[in-house]
C-alpha positions in Angstrom: 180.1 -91.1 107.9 182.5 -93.3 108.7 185.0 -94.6 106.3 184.9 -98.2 105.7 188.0 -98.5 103.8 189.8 -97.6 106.3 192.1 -100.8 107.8 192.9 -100.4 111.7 195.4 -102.9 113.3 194.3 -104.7 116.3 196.7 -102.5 119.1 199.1 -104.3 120.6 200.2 -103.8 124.3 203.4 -104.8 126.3 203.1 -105.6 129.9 206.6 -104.4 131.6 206.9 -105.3 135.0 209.5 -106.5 137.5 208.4 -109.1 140.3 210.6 -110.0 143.4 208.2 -112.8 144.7 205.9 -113.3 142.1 202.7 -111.6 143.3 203.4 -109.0 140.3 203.9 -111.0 137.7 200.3 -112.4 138.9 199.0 -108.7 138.3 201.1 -108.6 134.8 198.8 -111.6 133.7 196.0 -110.0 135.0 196.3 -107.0 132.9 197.5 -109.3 130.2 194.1 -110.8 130.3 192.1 -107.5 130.2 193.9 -106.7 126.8 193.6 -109.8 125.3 189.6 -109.4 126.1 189.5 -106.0 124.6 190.9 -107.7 121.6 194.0 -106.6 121.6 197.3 -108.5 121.6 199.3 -109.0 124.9 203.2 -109.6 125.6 204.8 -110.3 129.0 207.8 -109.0 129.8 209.8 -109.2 133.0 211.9 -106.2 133.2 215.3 -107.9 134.8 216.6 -109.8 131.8 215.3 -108.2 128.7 217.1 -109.8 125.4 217.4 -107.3 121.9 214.2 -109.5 120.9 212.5 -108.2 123.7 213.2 -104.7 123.4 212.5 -104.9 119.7 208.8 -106.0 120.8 209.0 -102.8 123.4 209.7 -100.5 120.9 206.9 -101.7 118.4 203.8 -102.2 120.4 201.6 -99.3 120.4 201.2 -99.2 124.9 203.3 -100.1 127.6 201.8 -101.1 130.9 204.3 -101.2 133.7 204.0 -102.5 136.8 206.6 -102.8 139.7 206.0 -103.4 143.6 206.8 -101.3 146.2 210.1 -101.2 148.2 210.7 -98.9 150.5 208.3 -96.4 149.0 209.4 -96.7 145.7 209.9 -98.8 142.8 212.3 -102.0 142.9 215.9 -102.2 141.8 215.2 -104.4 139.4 212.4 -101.8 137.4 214.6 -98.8 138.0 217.4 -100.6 136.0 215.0 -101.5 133.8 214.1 -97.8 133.8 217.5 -96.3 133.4 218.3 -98.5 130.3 215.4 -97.0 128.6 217.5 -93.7 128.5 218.5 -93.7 125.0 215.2 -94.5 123.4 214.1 -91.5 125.7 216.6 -89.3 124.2 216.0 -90.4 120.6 211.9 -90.2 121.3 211.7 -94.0 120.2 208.4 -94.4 122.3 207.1 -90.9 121.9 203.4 -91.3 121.4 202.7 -94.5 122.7 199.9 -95.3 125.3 201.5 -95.9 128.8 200.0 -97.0 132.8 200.8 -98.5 135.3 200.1 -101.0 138.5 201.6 -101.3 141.3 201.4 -103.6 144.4 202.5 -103.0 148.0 201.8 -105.1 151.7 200.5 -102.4 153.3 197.2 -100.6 152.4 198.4 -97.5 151.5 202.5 -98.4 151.2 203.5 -95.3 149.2 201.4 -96.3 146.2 200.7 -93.4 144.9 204.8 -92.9 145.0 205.4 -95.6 143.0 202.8 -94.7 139.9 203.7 -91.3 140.0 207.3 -92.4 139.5 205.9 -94.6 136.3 204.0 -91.7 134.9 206.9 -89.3 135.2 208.7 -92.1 133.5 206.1 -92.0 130.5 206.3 -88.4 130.6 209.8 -88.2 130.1 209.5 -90.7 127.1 206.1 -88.2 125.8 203.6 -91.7 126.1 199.9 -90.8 126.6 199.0 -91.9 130.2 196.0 -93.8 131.1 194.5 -93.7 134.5 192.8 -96.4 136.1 188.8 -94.7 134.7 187.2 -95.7 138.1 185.9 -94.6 140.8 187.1 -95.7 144.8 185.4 -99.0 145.9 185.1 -99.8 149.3 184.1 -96.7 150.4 180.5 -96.9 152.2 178.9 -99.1 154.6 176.9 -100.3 151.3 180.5 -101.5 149.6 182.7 -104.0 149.9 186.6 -105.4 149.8 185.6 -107.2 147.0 184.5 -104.3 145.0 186.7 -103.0 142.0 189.4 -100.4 143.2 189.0 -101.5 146.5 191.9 -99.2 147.5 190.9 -96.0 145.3 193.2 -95.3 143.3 192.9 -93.5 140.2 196.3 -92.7 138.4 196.6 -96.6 138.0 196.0 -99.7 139.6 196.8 -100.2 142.9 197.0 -103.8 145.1 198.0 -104.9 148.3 199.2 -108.2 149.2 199.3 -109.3 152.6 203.3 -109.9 152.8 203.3 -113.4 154.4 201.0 -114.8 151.5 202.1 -116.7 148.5 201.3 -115.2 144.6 198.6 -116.9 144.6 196.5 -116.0 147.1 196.2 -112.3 146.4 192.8 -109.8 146.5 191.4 -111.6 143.6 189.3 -107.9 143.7 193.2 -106.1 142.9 193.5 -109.2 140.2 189.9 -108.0 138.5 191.0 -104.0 138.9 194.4 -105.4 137.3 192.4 -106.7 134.4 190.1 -103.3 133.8 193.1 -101.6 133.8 194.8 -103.9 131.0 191.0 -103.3 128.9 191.0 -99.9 129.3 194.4 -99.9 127.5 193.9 -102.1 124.7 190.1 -99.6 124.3 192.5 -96.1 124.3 195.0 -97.7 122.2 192.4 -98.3 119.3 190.8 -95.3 119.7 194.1 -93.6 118.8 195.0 -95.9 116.2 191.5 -95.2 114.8 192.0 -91.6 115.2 195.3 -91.8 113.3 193.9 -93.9 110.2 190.9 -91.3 110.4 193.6 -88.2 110.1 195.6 -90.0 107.5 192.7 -90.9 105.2 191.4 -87.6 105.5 194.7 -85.9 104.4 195.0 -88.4 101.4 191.7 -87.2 100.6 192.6 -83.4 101.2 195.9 -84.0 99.4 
């Protein structure tokens, strides 16, 4: 039976991305929008300036979504610096625990993809986050499916998108926008699970205790 006195925050999720021409930054929103309709709260950070404010809000959310293009089969400068100042909250364990995925985006249909959100789960790893995969399966995949379907690319550690490279931000796969947005509601829906989880085991040691 469930507890009713039990009081469970609303999760709140950061969306940590670098963007060289904006099409990112178009997918950060994206996934901003999927957690805000999972009833979560959303922040939007772009990873090449961070102020103390800003990491302050990193280190108190409860998930961390990053995102990052591809450049040259990897992650950009810019996230990698990003990456490499998080070093001392990795030592310390400051976001050991949290919820983490990622999104990436690349011109080329494949582009080293999967390169890129491996790199952002072995980042989460090294900082002991929980990652969350993209929980769908491949669109686009039968004579029955279309571009337009969710995951049209299949991938399944995170979100992937491609983005034609001489096309503005806002004329992306509006299909990579929606998978973009799952991925940001599947968050926000594993966050709360594990902050209901935790209230659950807290209340039920109070009671034990």
């Amino acid at each position: 039976m469930t507890d009713r006195s039990l009081t469970i925050d609303r999760p709140s999720v950061v969306v940590a991305y670098y963007s060289g021409w904006g099409h990112t930054a178009v997918l950060a929103q994206a996934v901003a929008d999927g957690i805000r309709q999972a009833n979560a709260t959303a922040a939007v950070l772009a990873v090449d300036d961070i102020t103390e404010a800003q990491w302050a809000i990193l280190d108190g959310a409860d998930a961390i979504v990053f995102g990052s293009p591809v450049y040259m089969g990897n992650v950009s400068a810019g996230f990698q610096r990003f990456a490499e100042a998080t070093s001392k909250r990795c030592v310390r364990g400051d976001w050991r625990d949290k919820i983490a995925a990622g999104f990436v985006n690349s011109g080329a249909k494949s582009g080293d993809k999967l390169h890129v959100l491996m790199s952002l789960a072995v980042l989460a790893a090294q900082h002991h986050m929980h990652w969350v995969n993209l929980g769908l399966g491949p669109g686009w995949s039968s004579t029955t499916s279309s571009e337009h379907d969710l995951n049209r690319l299949g991938f399944f550690l995170g979100a992937g998108a491609q983005t034609d490279t001489d096309v503005s931000a806002d004329q992306m796969h509006n299909a990579d926008v929606l998978t973009c947005r799952h991925l940001g509601q599947r968050v926000a829906e594993v966050s709360a699970q594990l902050l209901a989880g935790r209230a659950a085991t807290r209340a039920t040691a109070g009671a034990i205790g």
